[in-house]
N, C-alpha and C positions, 0 to 999 in steps of 0.2 A: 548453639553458636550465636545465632541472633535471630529473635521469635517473628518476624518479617521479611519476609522477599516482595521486594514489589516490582511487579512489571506493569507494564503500558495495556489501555484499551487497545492502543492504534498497535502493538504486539500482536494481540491476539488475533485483529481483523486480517493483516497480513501472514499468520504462522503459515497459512497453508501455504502461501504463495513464496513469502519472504524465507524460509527455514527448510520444510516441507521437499521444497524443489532442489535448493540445496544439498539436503540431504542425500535427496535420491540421484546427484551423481558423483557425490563421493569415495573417492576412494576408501577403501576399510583402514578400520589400526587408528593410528597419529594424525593422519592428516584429519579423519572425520572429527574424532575426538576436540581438535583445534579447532574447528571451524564453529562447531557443536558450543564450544565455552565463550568465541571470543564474538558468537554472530551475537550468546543472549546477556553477554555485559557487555556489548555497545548498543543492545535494546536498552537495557538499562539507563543507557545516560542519554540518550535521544530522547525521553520524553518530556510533554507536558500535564501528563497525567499521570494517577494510581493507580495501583489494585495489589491488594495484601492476597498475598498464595499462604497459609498457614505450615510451620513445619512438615507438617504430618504430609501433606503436599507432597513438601519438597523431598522429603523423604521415599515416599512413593515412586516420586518422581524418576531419584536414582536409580532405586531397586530395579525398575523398567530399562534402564542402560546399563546393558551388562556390560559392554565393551570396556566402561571407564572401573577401573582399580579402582578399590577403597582409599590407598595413597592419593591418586589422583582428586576424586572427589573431597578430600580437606582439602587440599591447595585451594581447590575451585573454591568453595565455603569462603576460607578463611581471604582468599583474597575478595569475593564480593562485599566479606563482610567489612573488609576495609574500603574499598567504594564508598560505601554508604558513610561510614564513616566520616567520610570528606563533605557530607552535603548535610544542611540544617534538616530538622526534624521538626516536623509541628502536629498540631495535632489529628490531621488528616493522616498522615505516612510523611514517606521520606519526600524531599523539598526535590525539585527536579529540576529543568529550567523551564521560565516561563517567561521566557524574554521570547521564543520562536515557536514555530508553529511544529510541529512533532517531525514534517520533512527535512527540516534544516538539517535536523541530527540522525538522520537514517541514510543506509545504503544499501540499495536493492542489488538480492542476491544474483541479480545478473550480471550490473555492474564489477560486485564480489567478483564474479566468475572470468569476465573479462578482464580484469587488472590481476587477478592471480595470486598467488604467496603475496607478494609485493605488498599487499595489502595490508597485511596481518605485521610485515615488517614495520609500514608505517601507524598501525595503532599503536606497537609498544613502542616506537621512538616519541608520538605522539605521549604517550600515558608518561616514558622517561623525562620528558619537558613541562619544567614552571609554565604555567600558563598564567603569563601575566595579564592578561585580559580578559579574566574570570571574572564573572561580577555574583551579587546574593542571586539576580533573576539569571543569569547563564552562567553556570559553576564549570560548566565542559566547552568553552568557546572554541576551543581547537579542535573539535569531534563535530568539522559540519559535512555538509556535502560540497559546498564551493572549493572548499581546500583541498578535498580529496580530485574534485576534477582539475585542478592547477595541476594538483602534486605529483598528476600520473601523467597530464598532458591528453585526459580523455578527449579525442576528435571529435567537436562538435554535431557534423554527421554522423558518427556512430549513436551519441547520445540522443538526439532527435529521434531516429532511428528508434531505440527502445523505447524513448516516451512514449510515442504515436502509435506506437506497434503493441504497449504491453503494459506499460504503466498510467496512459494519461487518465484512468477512472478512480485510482487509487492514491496519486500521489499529485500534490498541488505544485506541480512545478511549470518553471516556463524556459524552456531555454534560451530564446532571443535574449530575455531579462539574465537570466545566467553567466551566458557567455560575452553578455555585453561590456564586460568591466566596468559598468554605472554603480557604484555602493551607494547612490541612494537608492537605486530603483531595485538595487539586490536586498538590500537591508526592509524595506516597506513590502518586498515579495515575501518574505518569512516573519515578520515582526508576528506576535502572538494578539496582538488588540486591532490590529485591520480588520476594518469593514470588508464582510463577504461579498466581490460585485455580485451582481446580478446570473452569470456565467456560472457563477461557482454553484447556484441553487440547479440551476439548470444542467452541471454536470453530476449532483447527489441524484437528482432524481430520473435522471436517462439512468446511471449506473445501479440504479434500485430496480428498475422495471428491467434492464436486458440482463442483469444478475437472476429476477427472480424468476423469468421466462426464461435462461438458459437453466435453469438449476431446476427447473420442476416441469418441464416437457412432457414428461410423463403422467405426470396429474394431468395436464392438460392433451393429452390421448395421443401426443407426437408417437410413431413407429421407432424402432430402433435404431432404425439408421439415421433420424433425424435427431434423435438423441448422440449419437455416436457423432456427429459429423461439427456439430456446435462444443460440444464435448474439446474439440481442438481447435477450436477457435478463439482469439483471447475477444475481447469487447468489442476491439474496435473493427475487426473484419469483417463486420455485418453491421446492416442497417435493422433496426426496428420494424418495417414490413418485413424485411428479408423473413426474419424467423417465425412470425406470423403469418407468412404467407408458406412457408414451409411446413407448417404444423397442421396448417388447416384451420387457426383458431378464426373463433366466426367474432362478431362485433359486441354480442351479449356476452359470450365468453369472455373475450378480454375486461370488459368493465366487470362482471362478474370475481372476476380474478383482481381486479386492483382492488377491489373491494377487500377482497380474500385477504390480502396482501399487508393492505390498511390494518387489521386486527392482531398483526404482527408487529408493528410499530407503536414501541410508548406514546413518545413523544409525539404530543398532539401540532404543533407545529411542524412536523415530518409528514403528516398525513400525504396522501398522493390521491386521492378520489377526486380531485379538482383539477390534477397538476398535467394531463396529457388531453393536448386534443384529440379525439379516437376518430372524427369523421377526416382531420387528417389524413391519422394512419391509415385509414382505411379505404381513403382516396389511394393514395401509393402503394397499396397493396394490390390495387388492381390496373393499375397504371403496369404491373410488372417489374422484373429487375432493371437495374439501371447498369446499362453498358458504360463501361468506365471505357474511356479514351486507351488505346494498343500503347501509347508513349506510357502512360502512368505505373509511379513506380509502386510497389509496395508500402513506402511512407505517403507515398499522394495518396493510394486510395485509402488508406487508415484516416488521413487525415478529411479528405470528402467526405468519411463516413462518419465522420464527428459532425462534422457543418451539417451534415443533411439531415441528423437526428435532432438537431434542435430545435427545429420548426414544427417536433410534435410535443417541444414540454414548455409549457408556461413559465413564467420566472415571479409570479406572484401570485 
């Protein structure tokens, strides 16, 4: 039908979280099936990157969902294949937008989850309208996330709320800038060629060390239970000593481990062997836990716990 499918980097970085979680509270039959088509063609048009999946892939791919008809599977086909259709072709892959940054055009499936059907109404009334303000660098202007929190009337505390709570490692958003109604300061928040301040370095590489200290505990000799207990925790519920002081890891250990870590990163500008100060961390590991205030709420202490990890990563 057509020898490319392309999805996104920033697709695959989130499947577990963004799809993954979805999946596993849906209902069976039609609704999973809906949600299953329409979560990975508006991945499709949210990005600003490639990656070619080969036929045979996607074929596979199928075979692996039994739930969906071979009826149903052409529609799916023949309509992505007309997707693509709608977007210039060069000689990378298909042309995507590259006017915003890959958040503009994404919606976290918990957002999904909170606004409901409602949702999916508003993608295909969205997909059924001219979008007159298509350009070569954004072909899907009306598939952002600003639109989608007008169009449902998302409560700004709610939205807070899940950034602080479960998204701020993954997703470069801000909502004071969001809900602020400033279109310059929303339009410079998502532009694709903004300089990365300072902050931004500083949350890649906190979200790389408490990623790779929550996801390999056990290499590093943590018990079960302390596997088990981080395991439901999202990022931001813990501080940096927290889990090293939980684990038991000693001071050569951890640099040992970033090291470890480093050989795992191409990208030689990604490196992190330089990027934590460790007699920090390892002051406040022994300082003990920090008594959050009886008033704070579940978004204050999320959000403490972002401030207080910054003072053990460098920004240069």
């Amino acid at each position: 039908m057509f020898r490319h499918f392309f999805f996104i980097v920033y697709f695959f970085r989130r499947i577990r979280y963004n799809i993954n979680v979805s999946i596993g509270n849906m209902r069976k039959g039609e609704r999973q099936l809906k949600k299953i088509i329409l979560l990975c063609l508006l991945s499709v048009l949210m990005t600003s990157c490639n990656m070619a999946i080969t036929q045979e892939n996607i074929e596979t791919a199928a075979d692996e969902t039994e739930s969906v008809s071979e009826e149903t599977e052409t529609e799916q086909t023949e309509k992505a294949a007309e997707t693509y259709e709608t977007v210039e072709t060069s000689a990378i892959g298909t042309r995507m937008c590259h006017a915003h940054i890959s958040e503009y055009h994404s919606y976290p499936s918990d957002l999904i989850d909170y606004i409901g059907d409602r949702f999916y109404d508003w993608v295909r009334e969205v997909e059924s309208t001219t979008d007159s303000d298509k350009t070569d660098d954004c072909p899907f202007s009306q598939y952002n996330i600003i639109e989608c929190l007008k169009y449902f009337d998302v409560p700004e505390e709610y939205f807070n709320e899940l950034y602080y709570a479960k998204l701020y490692y993954d997703y470069q958003y801000d909502p004071d800038v969001m809900y602020s109604g400033d279109e310059k300061k929303i339009r410079k928040l998502f532009e694709n060629d903004r300089e990365y301040p300072s902050w931004d370095i500083v949350k890649y590489r906190t979200r790389t060390l408490k990623n790779q200290l929550k996801y390999r505990l056990s290499e590093l000799g943590a018990d079960e239970q302390t596997v088990a207990k981080y395991n439901e925790l999202t990022l931001t519920d813990w501080m940096i000593p927290d889990i090293i002081r939980d684990a038991g890891i000693t001071h050569s250990e951890l640099k040992v481990f970033i090291m470890e870590t480093d050989e795992r990163i191409e990208d030689k500008e990604k490196k992190l062997h330089n990027a934590y100060d460790l007699d920090a961390i390892f002051r406040a590991v022994e300082e003990g836990e920090i008594n959050y205030d009886a008033d704070m709420t579940h978004l204050d202490r999320c959000r403490y716990n972002i401030e207080y990890d910054k003072q053990f990563v460098f920004s240069d």
